[in-house]
N, CA, C and O atoms as a GROMACS GRO file, in nm:
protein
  212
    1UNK      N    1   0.823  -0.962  -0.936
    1UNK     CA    2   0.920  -0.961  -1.043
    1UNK      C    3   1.027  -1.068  -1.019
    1UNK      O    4   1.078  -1.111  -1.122
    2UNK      N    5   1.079  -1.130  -0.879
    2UNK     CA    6   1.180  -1.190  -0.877
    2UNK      C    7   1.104  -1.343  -0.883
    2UNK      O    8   1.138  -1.438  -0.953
    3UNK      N    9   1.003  -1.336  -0.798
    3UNK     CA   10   0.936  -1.443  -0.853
    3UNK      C   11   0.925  -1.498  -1.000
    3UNK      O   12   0.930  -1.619  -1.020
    4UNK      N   13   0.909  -1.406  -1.104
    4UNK     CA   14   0.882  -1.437  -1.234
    4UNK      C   15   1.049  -1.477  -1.284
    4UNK      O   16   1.088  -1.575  -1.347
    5UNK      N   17   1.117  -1.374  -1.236
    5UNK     CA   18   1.220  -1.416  -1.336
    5UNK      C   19   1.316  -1.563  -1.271
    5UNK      O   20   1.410  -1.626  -1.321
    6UNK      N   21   1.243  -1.578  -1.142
    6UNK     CA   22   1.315  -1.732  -1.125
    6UNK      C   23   1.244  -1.831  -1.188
    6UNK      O   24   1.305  -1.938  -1.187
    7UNK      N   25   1.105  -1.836  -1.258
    7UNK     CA   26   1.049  -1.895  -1.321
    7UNK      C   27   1.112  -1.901  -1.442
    7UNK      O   28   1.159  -1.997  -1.503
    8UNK      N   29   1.107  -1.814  -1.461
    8UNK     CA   30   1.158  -1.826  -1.614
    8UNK      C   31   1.297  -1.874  -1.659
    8UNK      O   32   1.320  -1.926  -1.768
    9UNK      N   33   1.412  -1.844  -1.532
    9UNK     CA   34   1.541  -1.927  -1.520
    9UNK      C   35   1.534  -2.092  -1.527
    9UNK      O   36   1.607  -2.178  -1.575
   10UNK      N   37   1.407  -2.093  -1.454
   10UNK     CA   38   1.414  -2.258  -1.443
   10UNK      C   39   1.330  -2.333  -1.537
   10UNK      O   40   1.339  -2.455  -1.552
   11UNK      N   41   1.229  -2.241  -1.616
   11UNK     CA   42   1.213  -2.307  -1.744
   11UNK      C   43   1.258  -2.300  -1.906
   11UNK      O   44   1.232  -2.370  -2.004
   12UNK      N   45   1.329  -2.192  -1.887
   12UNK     CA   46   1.416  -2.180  -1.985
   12UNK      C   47   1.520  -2.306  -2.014
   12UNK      O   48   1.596  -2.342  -1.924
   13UNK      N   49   1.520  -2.383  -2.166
   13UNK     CA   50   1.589  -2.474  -2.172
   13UNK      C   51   1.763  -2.402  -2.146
   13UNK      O   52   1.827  -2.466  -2.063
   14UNK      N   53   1.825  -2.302  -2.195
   14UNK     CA   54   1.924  -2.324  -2.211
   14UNK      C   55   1.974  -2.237  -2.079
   14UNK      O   56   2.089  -2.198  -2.102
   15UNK      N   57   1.919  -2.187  -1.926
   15UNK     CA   58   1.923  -2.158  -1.835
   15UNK      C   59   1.894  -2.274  -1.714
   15UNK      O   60   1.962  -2.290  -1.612
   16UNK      N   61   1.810  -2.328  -1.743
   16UNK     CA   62   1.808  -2.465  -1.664
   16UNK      C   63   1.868  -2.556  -1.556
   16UNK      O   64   1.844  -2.606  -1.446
   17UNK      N   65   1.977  -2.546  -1.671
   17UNK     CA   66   2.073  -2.668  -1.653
   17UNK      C   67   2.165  -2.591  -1.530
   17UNK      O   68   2.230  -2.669  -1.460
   18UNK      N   69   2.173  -2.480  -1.506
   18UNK     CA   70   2.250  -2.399  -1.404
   18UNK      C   71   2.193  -2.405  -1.285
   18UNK      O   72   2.276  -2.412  -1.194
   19UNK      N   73   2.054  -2.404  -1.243
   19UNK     CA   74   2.001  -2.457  -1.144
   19UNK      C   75   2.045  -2.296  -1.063
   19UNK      O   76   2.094  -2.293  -0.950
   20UNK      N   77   2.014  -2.164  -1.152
   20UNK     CA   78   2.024  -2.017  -1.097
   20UNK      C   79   1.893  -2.008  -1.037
   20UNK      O   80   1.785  -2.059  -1.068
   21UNK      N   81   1.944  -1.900  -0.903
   21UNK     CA   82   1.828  -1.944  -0.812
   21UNK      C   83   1.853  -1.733  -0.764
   21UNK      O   84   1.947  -1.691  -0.697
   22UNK      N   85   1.799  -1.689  -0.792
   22UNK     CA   86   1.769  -1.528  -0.760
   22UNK      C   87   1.781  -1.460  -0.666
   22UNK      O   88   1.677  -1.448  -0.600
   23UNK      N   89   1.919  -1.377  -0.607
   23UNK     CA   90   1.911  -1.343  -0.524
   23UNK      C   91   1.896  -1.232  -0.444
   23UNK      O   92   1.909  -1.212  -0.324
   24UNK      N   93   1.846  -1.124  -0.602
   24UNK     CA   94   1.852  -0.965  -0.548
   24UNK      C   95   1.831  -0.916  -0.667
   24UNK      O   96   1.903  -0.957  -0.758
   25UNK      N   97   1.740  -0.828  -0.690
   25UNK     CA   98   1.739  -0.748  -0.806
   25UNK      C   99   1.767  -0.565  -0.832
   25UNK      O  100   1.753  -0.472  -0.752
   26UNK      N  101   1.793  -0.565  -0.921
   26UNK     CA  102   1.796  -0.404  -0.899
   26UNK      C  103   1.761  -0.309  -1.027
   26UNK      O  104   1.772  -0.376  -1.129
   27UNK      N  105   1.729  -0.196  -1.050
   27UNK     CA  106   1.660  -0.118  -1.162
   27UNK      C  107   1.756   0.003  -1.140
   27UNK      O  108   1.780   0.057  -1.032
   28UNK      N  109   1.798   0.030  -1.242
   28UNK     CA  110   1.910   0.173  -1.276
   28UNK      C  111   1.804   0.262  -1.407
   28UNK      O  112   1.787   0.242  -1.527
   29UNK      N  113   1.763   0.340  -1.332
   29UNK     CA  114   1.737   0.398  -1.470
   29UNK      C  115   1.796   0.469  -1.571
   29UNK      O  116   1.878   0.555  -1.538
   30UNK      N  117   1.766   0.448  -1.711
   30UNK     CA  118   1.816   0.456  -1.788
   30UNK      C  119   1.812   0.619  -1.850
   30UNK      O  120   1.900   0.704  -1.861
   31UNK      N  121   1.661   0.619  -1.884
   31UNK     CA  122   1.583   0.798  -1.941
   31UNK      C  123   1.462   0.784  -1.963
   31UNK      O  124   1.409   0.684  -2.009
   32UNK      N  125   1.416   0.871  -1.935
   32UNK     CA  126   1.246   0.869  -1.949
   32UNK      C  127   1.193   0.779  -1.855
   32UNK      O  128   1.191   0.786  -1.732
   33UNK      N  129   1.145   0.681  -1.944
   33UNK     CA  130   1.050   0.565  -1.892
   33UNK      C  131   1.137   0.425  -1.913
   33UNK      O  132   1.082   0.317  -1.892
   34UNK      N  133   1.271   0.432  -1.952
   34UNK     CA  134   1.378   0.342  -2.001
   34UNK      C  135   1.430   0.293  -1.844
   34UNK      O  136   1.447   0.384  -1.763
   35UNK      N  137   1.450   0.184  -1.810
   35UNK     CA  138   1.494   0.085  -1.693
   35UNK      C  139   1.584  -0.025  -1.722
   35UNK      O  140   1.535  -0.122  -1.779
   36UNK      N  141   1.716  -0.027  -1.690
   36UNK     CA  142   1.790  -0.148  -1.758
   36UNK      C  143   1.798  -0.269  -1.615
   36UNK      O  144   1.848  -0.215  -1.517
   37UNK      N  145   1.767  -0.380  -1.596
   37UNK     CA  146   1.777  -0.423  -1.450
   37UNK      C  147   1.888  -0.525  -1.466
   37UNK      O  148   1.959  -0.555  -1.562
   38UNK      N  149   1.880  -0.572  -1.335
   38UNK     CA  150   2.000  -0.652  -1.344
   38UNK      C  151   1.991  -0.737  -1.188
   38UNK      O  152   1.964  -0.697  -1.074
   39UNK      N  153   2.023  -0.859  -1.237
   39UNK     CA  154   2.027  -0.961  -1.082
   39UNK      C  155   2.122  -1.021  -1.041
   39UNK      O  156   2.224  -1.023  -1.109
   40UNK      N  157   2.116  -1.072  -0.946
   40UNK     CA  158   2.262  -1.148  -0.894
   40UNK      C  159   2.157  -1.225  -0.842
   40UNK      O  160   2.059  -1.198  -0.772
   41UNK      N  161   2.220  -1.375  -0.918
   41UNK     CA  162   2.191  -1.531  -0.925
   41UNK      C  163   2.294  -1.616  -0.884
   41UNK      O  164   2.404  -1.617  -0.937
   42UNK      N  165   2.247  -1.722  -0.748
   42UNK     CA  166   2.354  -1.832  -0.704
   42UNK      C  167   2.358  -1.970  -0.782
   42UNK      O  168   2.259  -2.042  -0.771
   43UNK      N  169   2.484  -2.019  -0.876
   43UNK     CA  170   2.478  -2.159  -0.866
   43UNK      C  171   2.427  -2.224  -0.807
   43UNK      O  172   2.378  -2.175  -0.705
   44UNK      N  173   2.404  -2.370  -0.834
   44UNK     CA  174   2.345  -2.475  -0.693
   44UNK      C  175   2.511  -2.473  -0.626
   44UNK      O  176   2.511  -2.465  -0.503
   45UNK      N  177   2.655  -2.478  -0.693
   45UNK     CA  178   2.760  -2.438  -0.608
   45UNK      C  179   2.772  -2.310  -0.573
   45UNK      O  180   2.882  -2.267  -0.607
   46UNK      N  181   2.702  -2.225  -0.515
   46UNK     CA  182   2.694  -2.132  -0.462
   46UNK      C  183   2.750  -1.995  -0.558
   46UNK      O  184   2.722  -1.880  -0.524
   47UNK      N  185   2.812  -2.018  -0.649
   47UNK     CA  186   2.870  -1.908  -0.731
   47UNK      C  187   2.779  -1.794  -0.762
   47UNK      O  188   2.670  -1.834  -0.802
   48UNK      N  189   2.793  -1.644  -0.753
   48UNK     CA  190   2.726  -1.587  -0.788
   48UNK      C  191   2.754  -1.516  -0.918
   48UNK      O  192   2.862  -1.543  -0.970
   49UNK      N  193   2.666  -1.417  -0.988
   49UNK     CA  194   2.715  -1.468  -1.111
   49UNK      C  195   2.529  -1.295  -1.114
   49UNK      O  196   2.419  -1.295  -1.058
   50UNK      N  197   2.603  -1.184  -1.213
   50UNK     CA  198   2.534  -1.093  -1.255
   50UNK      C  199   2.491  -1.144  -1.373
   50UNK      O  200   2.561  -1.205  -1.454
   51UNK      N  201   2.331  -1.107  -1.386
   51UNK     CA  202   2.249  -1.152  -1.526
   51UNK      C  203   2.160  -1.006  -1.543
   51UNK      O  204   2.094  -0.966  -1.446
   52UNK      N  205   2.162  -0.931  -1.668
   52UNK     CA  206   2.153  -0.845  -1.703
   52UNK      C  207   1.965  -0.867  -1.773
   52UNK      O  208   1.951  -0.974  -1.832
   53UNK      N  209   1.862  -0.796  -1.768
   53UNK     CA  210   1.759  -0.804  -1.828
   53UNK      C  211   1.695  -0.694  -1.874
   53UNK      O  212   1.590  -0.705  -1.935
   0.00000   0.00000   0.00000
């Protein structure tokens, strides 16, 4: 999964340009079969920075 979604950071045109690089993911569940996740991504300046999926 973290594999994919760094793919998809870095081919996404309007994610790209940030050069977000994946550094932890996590799954909260929501209800039922419902999962909201969420990652923490570093700048190439090191900034980290929560991205919600």
């Amino acid at each position: 999964m973290k594999d994919d979604l760094q793919s998809y950071l870095q081919r996404d045109s309007k994610r790209s340009e940030y050069w977000l690089q994946v550094m932890e993911l996590s799954l909260v569940h929501a209800s039922g079969n419902e999962y909201k996740g969420f990652a923490t991504a570093r700048t190439r300046r090191h900034a980290k920075h929560k991205v919600g999926f």
